[in-house]
Structure formats: structure tokens, C-alpha cells
N, C-alpha and C positions, 0 to 999 in steps of 0.2 A: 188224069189223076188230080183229086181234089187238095185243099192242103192237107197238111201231117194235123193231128191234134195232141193237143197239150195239157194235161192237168195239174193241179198242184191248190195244193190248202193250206190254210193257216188258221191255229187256232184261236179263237179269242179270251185267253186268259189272261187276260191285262197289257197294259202298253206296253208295244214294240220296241225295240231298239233299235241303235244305228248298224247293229251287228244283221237283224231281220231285214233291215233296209236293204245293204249292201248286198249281203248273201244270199236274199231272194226276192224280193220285192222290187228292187233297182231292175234284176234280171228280168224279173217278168214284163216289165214293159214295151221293149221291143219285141219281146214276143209274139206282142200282139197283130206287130205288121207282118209277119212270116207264117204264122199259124193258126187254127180253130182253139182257141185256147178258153178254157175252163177254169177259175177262180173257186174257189170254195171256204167261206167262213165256217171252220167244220166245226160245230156249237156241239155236235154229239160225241167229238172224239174229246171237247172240254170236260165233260161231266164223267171222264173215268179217276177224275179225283173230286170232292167235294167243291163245291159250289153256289153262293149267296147266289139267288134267283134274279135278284136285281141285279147285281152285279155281270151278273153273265148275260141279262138282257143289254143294258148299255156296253158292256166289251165288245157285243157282236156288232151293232149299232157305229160304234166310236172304228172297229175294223176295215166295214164295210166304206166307210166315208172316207178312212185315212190312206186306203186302197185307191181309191179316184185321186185323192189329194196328190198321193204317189204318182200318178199315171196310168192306171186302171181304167180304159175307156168301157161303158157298158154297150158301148154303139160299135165296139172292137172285138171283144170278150162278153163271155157268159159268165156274172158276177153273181153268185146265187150264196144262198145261208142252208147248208147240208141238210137241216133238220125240214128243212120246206119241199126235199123230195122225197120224200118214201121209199122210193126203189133202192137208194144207199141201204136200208137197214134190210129190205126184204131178202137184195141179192148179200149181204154178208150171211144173212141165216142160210141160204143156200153153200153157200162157199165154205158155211163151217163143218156141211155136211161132207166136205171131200178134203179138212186141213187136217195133217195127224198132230196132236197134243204134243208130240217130240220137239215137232218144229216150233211150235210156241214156247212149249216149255226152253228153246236155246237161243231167243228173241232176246238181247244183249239189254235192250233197255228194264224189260222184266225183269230180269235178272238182278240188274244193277237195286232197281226199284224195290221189289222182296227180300235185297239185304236190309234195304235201310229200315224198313219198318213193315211191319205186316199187319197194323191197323188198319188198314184204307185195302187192301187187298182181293178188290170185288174181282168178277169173275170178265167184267169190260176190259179193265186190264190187261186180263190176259188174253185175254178174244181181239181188243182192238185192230190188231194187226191186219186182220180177217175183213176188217169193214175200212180199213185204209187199200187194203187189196180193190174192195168192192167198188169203193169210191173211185179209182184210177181205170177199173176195168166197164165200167158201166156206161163209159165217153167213148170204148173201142181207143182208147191214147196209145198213139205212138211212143210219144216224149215225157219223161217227169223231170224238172228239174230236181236233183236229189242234194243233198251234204253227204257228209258223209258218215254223218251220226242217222240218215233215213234208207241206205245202201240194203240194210240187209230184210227192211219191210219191204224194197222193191224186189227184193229178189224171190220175197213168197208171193206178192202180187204175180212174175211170172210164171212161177210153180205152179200155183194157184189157175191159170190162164190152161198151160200148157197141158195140167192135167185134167181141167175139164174136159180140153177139145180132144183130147186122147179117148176120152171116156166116150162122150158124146159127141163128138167129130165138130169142125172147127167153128168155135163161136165169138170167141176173144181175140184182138188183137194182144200180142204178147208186145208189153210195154218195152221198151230203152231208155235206159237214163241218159238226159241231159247232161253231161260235167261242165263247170263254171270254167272255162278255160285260165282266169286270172289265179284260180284259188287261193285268191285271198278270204282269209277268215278271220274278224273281227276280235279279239281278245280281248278280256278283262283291262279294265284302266288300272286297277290297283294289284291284280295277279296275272301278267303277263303269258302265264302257262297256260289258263285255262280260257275257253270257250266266253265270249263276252253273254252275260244273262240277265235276264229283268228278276231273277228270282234271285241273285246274291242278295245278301243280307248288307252289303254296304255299297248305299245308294251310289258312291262315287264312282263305284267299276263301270259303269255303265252311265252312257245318256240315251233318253229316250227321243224317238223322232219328235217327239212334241213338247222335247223340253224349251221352256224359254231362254232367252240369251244368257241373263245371269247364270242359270244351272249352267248352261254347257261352258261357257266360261270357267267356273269353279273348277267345273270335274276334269277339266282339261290341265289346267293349273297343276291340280293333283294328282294327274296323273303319273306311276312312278316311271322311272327311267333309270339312270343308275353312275356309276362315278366314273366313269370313261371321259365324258363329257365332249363327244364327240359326234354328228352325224353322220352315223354310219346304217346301212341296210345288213344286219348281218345278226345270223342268231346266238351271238354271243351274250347280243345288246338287244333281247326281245320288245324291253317296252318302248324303244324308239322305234323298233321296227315294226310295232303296231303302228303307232303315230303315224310312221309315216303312210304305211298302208289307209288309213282312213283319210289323211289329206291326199292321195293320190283319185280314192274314190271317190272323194268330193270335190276335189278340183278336175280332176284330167290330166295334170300333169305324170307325167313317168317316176317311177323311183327313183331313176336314173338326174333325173331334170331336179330331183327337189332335194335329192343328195347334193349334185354339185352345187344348186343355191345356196346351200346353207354351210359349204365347205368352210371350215374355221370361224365360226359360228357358234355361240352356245346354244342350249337348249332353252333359255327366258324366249328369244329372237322368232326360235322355231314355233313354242306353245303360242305366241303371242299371236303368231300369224296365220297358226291352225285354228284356234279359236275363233275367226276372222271366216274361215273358208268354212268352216262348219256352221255358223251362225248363218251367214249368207245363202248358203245353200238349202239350208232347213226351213227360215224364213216363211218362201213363197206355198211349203209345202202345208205348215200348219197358219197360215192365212187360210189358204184355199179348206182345211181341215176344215177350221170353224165356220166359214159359209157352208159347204157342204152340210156337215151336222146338224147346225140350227135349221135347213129347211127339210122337216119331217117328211112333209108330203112326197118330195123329191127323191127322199131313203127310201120308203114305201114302196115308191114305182118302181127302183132301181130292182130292190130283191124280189118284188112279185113276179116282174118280167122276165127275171135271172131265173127265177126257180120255175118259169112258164118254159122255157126255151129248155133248160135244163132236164127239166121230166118227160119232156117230149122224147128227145133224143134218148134220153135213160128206159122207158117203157119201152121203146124199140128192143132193144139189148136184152132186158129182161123179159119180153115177151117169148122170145128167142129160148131159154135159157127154160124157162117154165114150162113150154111146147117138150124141149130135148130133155126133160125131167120126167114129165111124165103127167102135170099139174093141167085140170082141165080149165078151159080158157074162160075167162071172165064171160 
């Protein structure tokens, strides 16, 4: 038996967070020593909302490099840019021919999104699901790492899987989700409740992996907490319990360990010295960022080779899939 494989993408619509770090990007890197694993800067799932053309060229670009900076080996993983294989789009047009409209139409994020506004309300949108499906099933992946905000696209990816090979007898591996065992999940600096994001409207909830010292400094400072003034791990006291969640993932230290440091302790002592572990930690990451990025030639190879390795394995799959359709062979 050969390893298990792994897929998993990310889109490039502007810089990351330490929440993307954590929650997926940290994870993906030992991945690399245990399995066939699959990266993807999915440039085509970017453009189901509008899109400066420049812009979305350097976000894929600024991805791809901050991906290695992370730990992303291309000599370890298949590091490729979506739109550079062809068979993601061809096998979703296939896949849309067997997904019923019901199940899109009860896709949570749609949902959410066609409340807020019905401006931008293309038909990608609502189909994307179908080419997130494609993209996962075109590796044969065992494993996705998921959140738990991408739980119910995996779960039409298997649908999707289980009833082609019903249809047409067995061609897809039927995916499993990866769960993050720690389930820690990065929250807002300045709204403890919600989900930490690069799209709040106030820069301080959030730092990005490539802020520099003075930002994450600031944002840290600012971050709320509340009139306990106690360190405690407990959801009473959510913005301390983020805190310490992100100085736990960026030190190593246990919750447990940076609780009792800081026992009768104010919160000036704690910010001061998270600030510290975060700066140091991010550091060597946006060094290595900026060499990476400035040698062009270097990006080039990286995703030509990615989407060389990539297609290959993917036309296997979809050759497959076009044979058991009905479509005659190139």
C-alpha cells in the first residue's frame, strides 16, 4: 500500500491571517512527511466574487511564496495554481451533470451569502461547491483537512464520489475528513465571538502572517479582554482565551503551562510577552517570504512543475470518468 493522499486549497484573495496559519497552513506541513499531498492556490474559486485582475495576479503569486515561507516543500508536495490544470473545470462540468440543485440550493454559505446582497449573485456561486468537489476528487484523496465552516462541501464531495461510482461503477476514491485534533480556532482580537478574518472591517481583529512587528504589537495591545483581570482558560473570559490559544500555538507551550505562568499576573505582563512570542515566531516566516517572492524565476518553476505533476495524475482520473460517460477518447 502506497501513502494515503491529501488535498486541500486555499484561496488567494488577499493576505492570510494568523487564524489561516494556525487552522491550516501550520497543519499542512507535517503533512507532508506522512502523505502524497496536494496544495492548491484555487485562483478559480477567487473569482466567484469580483476581482481587480492585477490584484488577483499578485495574491496568487504573494500565496504561493508564503506557502514555502510556511513550510510547504515543492520537493515534498504538489504545490500547483488550480487555473494551470484544466481537468478541475472539465471534471466539475461533469459532476454538475449528476449534483441535484436541492443540494446547492441548502449549501449554508450560499445561503448566508444570497441574504446579504443579491448583486454579485452569479451562477459560480452557486455551482462552486461542485468544482471544490472536483478538485478534491481528481487526486483519488483520501484525507481533506476540513473547518468546520468546509464540513458540509466535503460532504457533497462524498455524495458526489459515491454516486458516480453507483452510476458507473467504482472510480472515485470517497474522501474523509482530516479533524484538527487541537480545535483550536483563532478568533477576532476585537470580537471574541466570532471567527478571526482578513475581511473585518477593523484592521485590529486580526494580524496578518506578514504583519510587521510594530502592527502585531499594536493589535495585540488592543486586543479586548475584559474586567476579571485574571488568567484564566475558560469561556467565560473568551478574549483571554483566544490569547492564550495563539500564544500556545506559537510557542508550544500547553494552556495548561501558560495558565500557571501567568497565575496572579495581570493581563499588561501576559500581552507584553505574547507580543514577543508572536513577533518571533512570524519573523523568520516573512524573511524567508520576501526572498522567496523577489526571485520570480524561482515562482515560475515552482508552479509550472506543480501544475506538470498535477495534470498528469488528474488526466488519469479524468480519463477514467470520460471512458465511463460515454465521451470518445482524445
Amino acid at each position: 500500500m502506497g501513502k494515503k493522499t491529501v488535498f486541500s486549497g486555499v484561496q488567494p484573495s488577499g493576505a492570510l491571517t494568523i487564524g489561516n496559519y494556525i487552522g491550516a497552513i501550520k497543519r499542512w506541513v507535517p503533512l507532508q512527511e506522512k502523505y502524497d499531498c496536494y496544495y492548491s492556490i484555487v485562483d478559480q474559486h477567487a473569482i466567484t466574487v469580483p476581482q481587480e485582475a492585477k490584484d488577483l495576479r499578485k495574491n496568487t503569486l504573494d500565496i504561493i511564496a508564503l506557502l514555502m515561507a510556511c513550510g510547504i516543500d515543492p520537493k515534498k508536495s504538489t504545490l500547483f495554481i488550480q487555473s494551470h490544470v484544466t481537468e478541475h473545470a472539465e471534471l466539475a462540468w461533469v459532476l454538475n451533470s449528476i449534483t441535484y440543485m436541492g443540494q446547492l440550493n441548502r449549501m449554508t454559505q450560499f445561503k448566508d451569502k444570497s441574504k446579504r446582497s443579491d448583486e454579485n449573485l452569479n451562477a459560480a456561486l452557486f455551482t462552486y461547491p461542485v468544482l471544490m468537489a472536483a478538485d478534491i476528487l481528481l487526486y483519488k484523496t483520501d484525507l481533506v483537512p476540513v473547518g468546520d465552516d468546509q464540513k458540509q462541501h466535503l460532504e457533497l464531495a462524498r455524495d458526489l464520489a459515491e454516486r458516480f461510482n453507483s452510476r458507473y461503477s467504482d472510480t472515485f476514491t470517497v474522501p474523509e475528513p482530516l479533524i484538527d485534533k487541537s480545535g483550536a480556532r483563532i478568533m477576532s482580537l476585537q470580537d471574541p465571538t466570532v471567527k478571526m478574518s482578513k475581511s473585518d472591517s477593523d484592521e485590529n481583529a486580526y494580524i496578518l502572517i506578514l504583519d510587521d512587528e510594530a502592527a502585531i504589537k499594536r493589535k495585540i495591545k488592543r486586543a479586548v479582554t475584559d474586567s476579571v483581570g485574571e488568567i484564566a482558560y475558560s469561556d467565560d473570559q473568551p478574549g483571554i482565551k483566544n490569547l492564550i490559544n495563539i500564544y500556545s500555538n506559537f510557542s508550544g507551550d500547553t494552556v495548561e503551562d501558560i495558565v500557571q505562568r501567568y497565575k496572579g499576573r495581570g493581563y499588561g505582563d501576559f500581552k507584553k510577552d505574547l507580543e514577543e512570542v508572536v513577533v518571533e515566531a512570524l519573523r523568520p516566516i516573512r524573511e524567508s517570504f520576501e526572498e522567496i517572492r523577489s526571485d520570480k524565476s524561482y515562482l515560475e518553476e515552482v508552479y509550472r512543475e506543480g501544475a506538470k505533476e498535477a495534470s498528469y495524475s488528474a488526466m488519469k482520473v479524468l480519463r477514467k470518468v470520460h471512458k465511463k460517460i460515454g465521451f470518445i477518447p482524445r
